[in-house]
C-alpha positions as CSV (number, residue, x, y, z in Angstrom):
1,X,-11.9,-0.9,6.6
2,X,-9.7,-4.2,6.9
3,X,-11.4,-7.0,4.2
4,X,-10.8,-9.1,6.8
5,X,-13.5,-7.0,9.0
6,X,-16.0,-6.8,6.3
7,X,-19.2,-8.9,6.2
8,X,-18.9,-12.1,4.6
9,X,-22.2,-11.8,2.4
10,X,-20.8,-7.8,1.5
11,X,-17.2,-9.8,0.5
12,X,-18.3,-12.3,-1.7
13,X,-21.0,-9.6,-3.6
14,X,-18.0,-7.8,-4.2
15,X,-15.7,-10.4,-5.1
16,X,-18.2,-11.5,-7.8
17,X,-18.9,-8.2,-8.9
18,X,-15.4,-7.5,-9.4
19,X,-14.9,-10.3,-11.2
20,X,-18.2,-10.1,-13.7
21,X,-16.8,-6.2,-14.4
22,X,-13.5,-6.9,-15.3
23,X,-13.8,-10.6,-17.3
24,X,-17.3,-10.1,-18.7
25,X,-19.6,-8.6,-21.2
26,X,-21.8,-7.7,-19.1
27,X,-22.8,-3.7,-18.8
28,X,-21.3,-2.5,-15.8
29,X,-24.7,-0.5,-14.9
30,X,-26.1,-4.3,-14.4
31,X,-23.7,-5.9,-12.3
32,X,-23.9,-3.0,-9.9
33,X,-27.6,-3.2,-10.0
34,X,-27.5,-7.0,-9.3
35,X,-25.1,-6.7,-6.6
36,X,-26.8,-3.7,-4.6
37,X,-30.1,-6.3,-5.0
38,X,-28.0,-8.8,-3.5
39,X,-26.4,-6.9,-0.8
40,X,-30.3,-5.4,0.1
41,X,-31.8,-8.8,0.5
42,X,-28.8,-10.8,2.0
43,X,-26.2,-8.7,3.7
44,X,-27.1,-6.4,7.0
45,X,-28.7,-3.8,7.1
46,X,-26.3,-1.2,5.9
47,X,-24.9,-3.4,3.3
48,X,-26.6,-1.7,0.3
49,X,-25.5,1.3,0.7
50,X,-21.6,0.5,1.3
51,X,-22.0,-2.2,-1.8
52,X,-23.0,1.1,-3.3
53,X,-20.1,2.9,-2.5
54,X,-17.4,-0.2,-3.3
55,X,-18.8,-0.7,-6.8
56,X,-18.8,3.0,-7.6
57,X,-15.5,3.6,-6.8
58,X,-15.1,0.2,-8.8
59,X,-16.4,1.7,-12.0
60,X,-15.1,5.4,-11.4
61,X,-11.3,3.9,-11.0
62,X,-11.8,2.1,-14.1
63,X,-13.0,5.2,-16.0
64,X,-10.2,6.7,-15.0
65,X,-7.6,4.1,-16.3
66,X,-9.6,3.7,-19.8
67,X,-9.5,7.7,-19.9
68,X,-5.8,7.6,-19.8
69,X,-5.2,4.6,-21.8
70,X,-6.6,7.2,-24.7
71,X,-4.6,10.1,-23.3
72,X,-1.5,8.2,-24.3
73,X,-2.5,7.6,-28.2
């Protein structure tokens, strides 16, 4: 899917939960939480579920660069 064709409301979740993953403290388990809450009450009715799905892959790609940051020492 284009970003362009996305949902506004499922856009800016996503944008924001980017953003508090990457340049925050906060546990990554709580800023998907809040954003599937969000998505739930605000977005369409599908939105939870594909928030779900962005944030997860979110999360599992940055496993995956942390696990070979430590490969390499």
């Amino acid at each position: 899917m284009r970003v362009a064709r996305m949902a506004a409301t499922d856009r800016a979740i996503l944008r924001v939960a980017a953003w508090e993953i990457l340049h925050t403290d906060t546990p990554p388990a709580v800023v998907a939480d809040e954003a599937i809450e969000l998505a739930k009450r605000y977005g369409g009715q599908d939105s939870g579920g594909f928030v779900v799905g962005i944030v997860g892959l979110l999360l599992e790609q940055m496993l995956m660069l942390i696990a070979r940051r430590f490969e390499y020492r």
